[in-house]
C-alpha positions in Angstrom: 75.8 9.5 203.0 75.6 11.8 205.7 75.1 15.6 204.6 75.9 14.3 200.8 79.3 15.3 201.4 81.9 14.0 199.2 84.4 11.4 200.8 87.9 12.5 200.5 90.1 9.8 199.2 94.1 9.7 199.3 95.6 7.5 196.9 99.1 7.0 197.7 101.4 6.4 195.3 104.0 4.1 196.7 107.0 3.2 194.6 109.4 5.7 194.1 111.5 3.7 191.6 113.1 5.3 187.9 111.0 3.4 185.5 108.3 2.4 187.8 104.5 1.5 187.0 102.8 2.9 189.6 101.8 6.4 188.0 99.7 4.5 185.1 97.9 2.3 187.8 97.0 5.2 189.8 95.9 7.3 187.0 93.6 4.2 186.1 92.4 3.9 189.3 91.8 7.4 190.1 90.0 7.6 186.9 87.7 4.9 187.5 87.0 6.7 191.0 86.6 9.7 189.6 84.0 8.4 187.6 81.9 7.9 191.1 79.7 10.9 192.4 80.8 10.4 195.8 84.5 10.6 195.9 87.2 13.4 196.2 90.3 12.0 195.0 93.8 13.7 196.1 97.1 11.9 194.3 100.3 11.7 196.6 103.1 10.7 195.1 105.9 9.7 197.1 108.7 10.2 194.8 107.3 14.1 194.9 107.0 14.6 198.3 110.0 13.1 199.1 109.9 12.5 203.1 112.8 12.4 205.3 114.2 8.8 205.3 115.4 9.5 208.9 112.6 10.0 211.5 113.0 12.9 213.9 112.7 12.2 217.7 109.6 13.0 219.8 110.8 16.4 220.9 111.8 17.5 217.2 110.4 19.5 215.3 108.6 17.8 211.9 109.8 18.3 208.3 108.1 20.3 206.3 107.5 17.9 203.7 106.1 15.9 206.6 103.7 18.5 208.1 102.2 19.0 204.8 101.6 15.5 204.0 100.1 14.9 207.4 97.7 17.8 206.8 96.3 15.6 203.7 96.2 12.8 205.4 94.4 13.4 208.7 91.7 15.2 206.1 91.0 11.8 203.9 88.3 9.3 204.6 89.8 6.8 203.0 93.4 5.5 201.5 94.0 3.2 198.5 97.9 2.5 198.2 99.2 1.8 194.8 102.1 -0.9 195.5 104.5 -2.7 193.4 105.7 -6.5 194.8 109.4 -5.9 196.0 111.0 -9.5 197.1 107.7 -10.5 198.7 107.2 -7.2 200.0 106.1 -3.6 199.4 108.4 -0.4 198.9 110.7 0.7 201.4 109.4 4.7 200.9 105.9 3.5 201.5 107.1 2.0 204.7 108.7 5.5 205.7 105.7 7.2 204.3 103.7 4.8 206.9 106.1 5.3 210.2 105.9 8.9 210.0 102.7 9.0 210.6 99.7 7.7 213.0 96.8 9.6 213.9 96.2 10.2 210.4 95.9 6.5 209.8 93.7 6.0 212.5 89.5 4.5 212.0 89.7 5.0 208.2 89.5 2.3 205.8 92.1 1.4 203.6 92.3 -0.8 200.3 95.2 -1.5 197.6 95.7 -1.5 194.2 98.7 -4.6 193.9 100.9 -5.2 190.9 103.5 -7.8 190.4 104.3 -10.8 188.9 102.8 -14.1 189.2 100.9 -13.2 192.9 99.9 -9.5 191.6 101.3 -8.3 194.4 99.1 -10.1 196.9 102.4 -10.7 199.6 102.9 -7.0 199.2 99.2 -7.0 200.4 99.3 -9.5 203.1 102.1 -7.4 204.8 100.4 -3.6 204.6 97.1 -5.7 206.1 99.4 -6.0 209.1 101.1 -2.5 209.4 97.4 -0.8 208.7 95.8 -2.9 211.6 98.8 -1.7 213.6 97.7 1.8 212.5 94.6 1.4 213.8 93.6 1.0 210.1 90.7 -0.8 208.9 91.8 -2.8 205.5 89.0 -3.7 203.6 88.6 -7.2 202.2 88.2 -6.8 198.0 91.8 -5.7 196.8 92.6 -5.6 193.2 95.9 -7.4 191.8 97.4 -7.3 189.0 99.1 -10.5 188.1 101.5 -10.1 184.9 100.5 -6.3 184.6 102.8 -6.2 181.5 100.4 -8.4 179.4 97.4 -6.1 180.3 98.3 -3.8 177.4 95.7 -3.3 174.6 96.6 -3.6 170.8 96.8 0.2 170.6 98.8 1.0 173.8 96.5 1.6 176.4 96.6 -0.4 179.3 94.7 -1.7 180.3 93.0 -3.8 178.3 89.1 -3.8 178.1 88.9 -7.1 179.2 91.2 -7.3 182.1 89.5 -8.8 185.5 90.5 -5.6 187.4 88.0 -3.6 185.5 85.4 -6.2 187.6 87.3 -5.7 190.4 87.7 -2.3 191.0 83.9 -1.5 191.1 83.3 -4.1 194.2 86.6 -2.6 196.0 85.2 1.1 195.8 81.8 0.1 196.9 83.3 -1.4 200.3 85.5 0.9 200.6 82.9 3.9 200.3 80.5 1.9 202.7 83.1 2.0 205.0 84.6 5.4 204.6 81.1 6.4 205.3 80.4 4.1 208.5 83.6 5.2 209.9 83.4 9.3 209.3 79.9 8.9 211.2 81.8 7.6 214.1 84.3 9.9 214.1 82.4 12.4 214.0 80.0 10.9 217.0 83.1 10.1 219.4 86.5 10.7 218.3 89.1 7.6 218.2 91.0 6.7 220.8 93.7 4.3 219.6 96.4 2.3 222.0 99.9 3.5 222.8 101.8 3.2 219.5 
């Protein structure tokens, strides 16, 4: 890795639901990342930052909440989004969370972290794949799902359990996500991006 500096990861945090799941699959997943030597992992949560549901127009001024997400976001390498399956979808505040930006977005990988029923979230997938390339976004290939998340719990509570497949499949999803976090800062950092009229 260039200069052994750490990549900075976003994990975003997409449902913003009372009740929802998505706070114990990120605080798997972050700790599985955190576990790697060459990560820097920053949580956003979108029920805490709360962004404007109505975007402003090109001559207003941003949101607060919106200049301060930004500012995290144009500094990551990378982004894992943690998304629930929503009638063959993802989360309409992850959408917001997505349309209010787009520089930010721009020649940095991005990889998911899907929950659901039967498909684990995989049309929830499919769709981001096609906002992200619109972004400019490069979404890697390895995802992890989580089919029936609900019978993932261990015995003693914890979920989840030690031999759930997405233990497997988180290590090959960080390693091409890293590879490409890395391959992509080094371009930045060569020429900066130049992406098409959004």
């Amino acid at each position: 890795m260039s200069g052994n500096a750490k990549l900075r990861l976003v994990v975003i945090i997409g449902s913003t639901r009372r009740g929802r799941f998505g706070p114990t699959v990120a605080e798997w997943f972050t700790g599985r990342a955190g576990r790697r030597g060459d990560l820097e992992v920053d949580v956003v949560d979108l029920a805490v930052t709360r962004l404007p549901e109505v975007l402003t127009d090109v001559d207003e001024e941003l949101p607060v909440s919106v200049r301060e997400l930004g500012f995290r976001l144009a500094a990551a390498d990378a982004f894992v989004v943690v998304t629930p399956e929503y009638n063959h979808s993802f989360p309409a505040p992850l959408k917001t969370a997505l349309d209010w930006f787009y520089e930010e977005w721009a020649a940095k990988p991005v990889a998911f972290v899907a929950y659901g029923r039967e498909s684990g979230g995989l049309h929830a997938v499919s769709q981001l794949r096609l906002v992200f390339a619109e972004l400019n976004a490069t979404a890697i290939r390895a995802a992890v799902t989580l089919p029936d998340y609900w019978d993932l719990f261990a015995a003693d509570g914890s979920w989840p359990k030690p031999s759930a497949a997405c233990h497997t499949m988180v290590k090959t999803m960080l390693d091409q996500l890293t590879w490409w976090a890395c391959a992509l800062r080094e371009a930045r950092a060569r020429q900066p991006y130049f992406g098409s009229e959004n």
